[in-house]
C-alpha positions as CSV (number, residue, x, y, z in Angstrom):
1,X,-18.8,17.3,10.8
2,X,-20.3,14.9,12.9
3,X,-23.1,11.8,12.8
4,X,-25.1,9.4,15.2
5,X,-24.8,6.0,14.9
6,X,-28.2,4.7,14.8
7,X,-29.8,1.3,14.8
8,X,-30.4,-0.1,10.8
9,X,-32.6,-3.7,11.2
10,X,-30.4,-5.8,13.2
11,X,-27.3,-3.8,12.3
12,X,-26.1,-0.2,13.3
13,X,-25.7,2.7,10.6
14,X,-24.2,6.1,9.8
15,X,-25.4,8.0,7.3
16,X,-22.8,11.0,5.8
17,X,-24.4,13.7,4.4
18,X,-24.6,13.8,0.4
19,X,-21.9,17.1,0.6
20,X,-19.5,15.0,2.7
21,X,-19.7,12.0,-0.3
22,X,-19.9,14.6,-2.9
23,X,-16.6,16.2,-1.8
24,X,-14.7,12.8,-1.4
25,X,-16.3,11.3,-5.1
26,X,-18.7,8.8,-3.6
27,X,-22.5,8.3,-4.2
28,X,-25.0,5.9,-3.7
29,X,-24.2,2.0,-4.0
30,X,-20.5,2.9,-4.0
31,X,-18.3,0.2,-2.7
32,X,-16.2,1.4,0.4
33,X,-13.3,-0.4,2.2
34,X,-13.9,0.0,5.9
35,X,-10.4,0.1,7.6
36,X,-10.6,-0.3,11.5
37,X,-7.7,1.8,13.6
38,X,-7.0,2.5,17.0
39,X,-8.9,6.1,16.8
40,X,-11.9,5.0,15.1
41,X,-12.6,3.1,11.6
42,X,-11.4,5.3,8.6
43,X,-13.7,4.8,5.2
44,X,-11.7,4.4,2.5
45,X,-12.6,4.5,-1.3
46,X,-11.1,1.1,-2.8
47,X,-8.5,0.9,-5.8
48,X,-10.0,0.8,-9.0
49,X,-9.9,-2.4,-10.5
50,X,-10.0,-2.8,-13.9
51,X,-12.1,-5.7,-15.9
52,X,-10.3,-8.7,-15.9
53,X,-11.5,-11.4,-19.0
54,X,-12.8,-15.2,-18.4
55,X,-8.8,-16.1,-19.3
56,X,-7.2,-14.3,-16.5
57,X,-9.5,-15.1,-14.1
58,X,-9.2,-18.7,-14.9
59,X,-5.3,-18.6,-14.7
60,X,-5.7,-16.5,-11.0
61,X,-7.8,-19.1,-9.9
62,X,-6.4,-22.5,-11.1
63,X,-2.9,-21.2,-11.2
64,X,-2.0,-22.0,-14.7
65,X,-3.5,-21.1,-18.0
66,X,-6.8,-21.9,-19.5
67,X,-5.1,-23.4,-22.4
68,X,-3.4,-25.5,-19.9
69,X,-6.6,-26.3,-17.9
70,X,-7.8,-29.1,-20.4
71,X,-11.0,-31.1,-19.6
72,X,-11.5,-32.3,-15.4
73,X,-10.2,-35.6,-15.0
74,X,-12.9,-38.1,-14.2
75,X,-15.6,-35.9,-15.2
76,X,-17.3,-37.5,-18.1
77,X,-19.4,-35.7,-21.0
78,X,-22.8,-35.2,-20.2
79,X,-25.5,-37.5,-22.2
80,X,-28.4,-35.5,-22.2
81,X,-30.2,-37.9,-24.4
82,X,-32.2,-37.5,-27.9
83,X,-34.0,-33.8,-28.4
84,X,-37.0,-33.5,-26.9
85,X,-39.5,-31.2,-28.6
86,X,-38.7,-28.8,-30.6
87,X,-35.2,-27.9,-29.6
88,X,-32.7,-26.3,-32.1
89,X,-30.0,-28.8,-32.5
Protein backbone atom coordinates (compact mmCIF):
# COMPACT_ATOMS: atom_id res chain seq x y z
CA UNK A 1 0.00 0.00 0.00
CA UNK A 2 1.34 3.33 -0.64
CA UNK A 3 0.69 7.30 0.29
CA UNK A 4 1.81 10.90 -0.73
CA UNK A 5 3.13 13.04 1.63
CA UNK A 6 1.29 16.17 1.22
CA UNK A 7 1.62 19.65 2.66
CA UNK A 8 -0.90 20.06 6.14
CA UNK A 9 -0.72 24.13 7.16
CA UNK A 10 2.89 24.61 7.81
CA UNK A 11 3.60 20.99 8.37
CA UNK A 12 3.63 17.85 5.94
CA UNK A 13 1.01 14.88 6.30
CA UNK A 14 0.12 11.35 5.41
CA UNK A 15 -3.02 10.19 5.64
CA UNK A 16 -3.49 5.92 5.88
CA UNK A 17 -6.41 4.75 4.71
CA UNK A 18 -9.24 3.76 7.40
CA UNK A 19 -8.57 -0.28 6.33
CA UNK A 20 -4.88 0.11 6.91
CA UNK A 21 -5.74 1.63 10.74
CA UNK A 22 -8.61 -0.68 11.00
CA UNK A 23 -6.39 -3.75 10.51
CA UNK A 24 -3.56 -2.50 12.94
CA UNK A 25 -6.43 -1.28 15.87
CA UNK A 26 -6.09 2.43 15.36
CA UNK A 27 -8.68 5.14 14.72
CA UNK A 28 -9.11 8.60 14.84
CA UNK A 29 -7.33 10.77 17.70
CA UNK A 30 -5.23 7.64 18.52
CA UNK A 31 -1.90 8.38 20.03
CA UNK A 32 0.99 6.97 17.84
CA UNK A 33 4.78 6.71 18.71
CA UNK A 34 6.69 7.80 15.63
CA UNK A 35 10.01 5.83 15.64
CA UNK A 36 12.56 7.16 12.97
CA UNK A 37 15.00 4.31 11.29
CA UNK A 38 17.43 4.18 8.69
CA UNK A 39 14.69 2.82 6.02
CA UNK A 40 12.09 5.22 6.79
CA UNK A 41 10.02 6.12 10.17
CA UNK A 42 8.04 3.03 11.44
CA UNK A 43 4.49 4.13 13.30
CA UNK A 44 4.16 2.37 16.23
CA UNK A 45 1.03 1.98 18.55
CA UNK A 46 2.40 3.04 22.15
CA UNK A 47 2.20 0.71 25.38
CA UNK A 48 -0.86 0.93 27.19
CA UNK A 49 -0.52 2.76 30.19
CA UNK A 50 -2.64 2.29 32.82
CA UNK A 51 -4.20 5.21 35.20
CA UNK A 52 -1.91 6.18 37.71
CA UNK A 53 -3.66 8.04 41.11
CA UNK A 54 -2.63 11.72 42.46
CA UNK A 55 -0.26 9.49 45.11
CA UNK A 56 1.93 7.90 42.54
CA UNK A 57 2.29 10.60 40.49
CA UNK A 58 3.39 12.71 43.36
CA UNK A 59 5.99 10.09 44.50
CA UNK A 60 7.30 9.85 40.54
CA UNK A 61 7.69 13.27 40.51
CA UNK A 62 9.12 14.46 43.89
CA UNK A 63 10.81 11.23 44.48
CA UNK A 64 9.43 10.34 47.77
CA UNK A 65 5.94 9.86 49.03
CA UNK A 66 3.18 12.25 49.40
CA UNK A 67 2.92 11.49 52.97
CA UNK A 68 6.51 12.41 53.11
CA UNK A 69 6.02 15.58 50.92
CA UNK A 70 4.64 17.74 53.95
CA UNK A 71 3.89 21.53 53.43
CA UNK A 72 6.78 23.71 50.98
CA UNK A 73 9.12 25.28 53.04
CA UNK A 74 8.85 29.03 52.99
CA UNK A 75 5.58 29.08 51.45
CA UNK A 76 3.22 30.59 53.84
CA UNK A 77 -0.79 29.97 54.08
CA UNK A 78 -2.57 32.09 51.98
CA UNK A 79 -4.81 34.96 53.85
CA UNK A 80 -7.48 35.52 51.55
CA UNK A 81 -9.14 37.86 53.88
CA UNK A 82 -12.88 37.97 55.40
CA UNK A 83 -15.82 36.48 52.89
CA UNK A 84 -16.92 38.61 50.60
CA UNK A 85 -20.55 38.26 49.55
CA UNK A 86 -22.27 35.55 49.81
CA UNK A 87 -19.69 32.82 49.81
CA UNK A 88 -20.25 29.44 51.57
CA UNK A 89 -17.83 29.33 54.29
Amino acid sequence: MYATIQKWGNSQGLRIPKTLLDAVGLRENDRVELIPSEEGIQIKKPAASRHRTLEERLTAFYGRSADELGRIAGEPEVDWGKPEGAELW
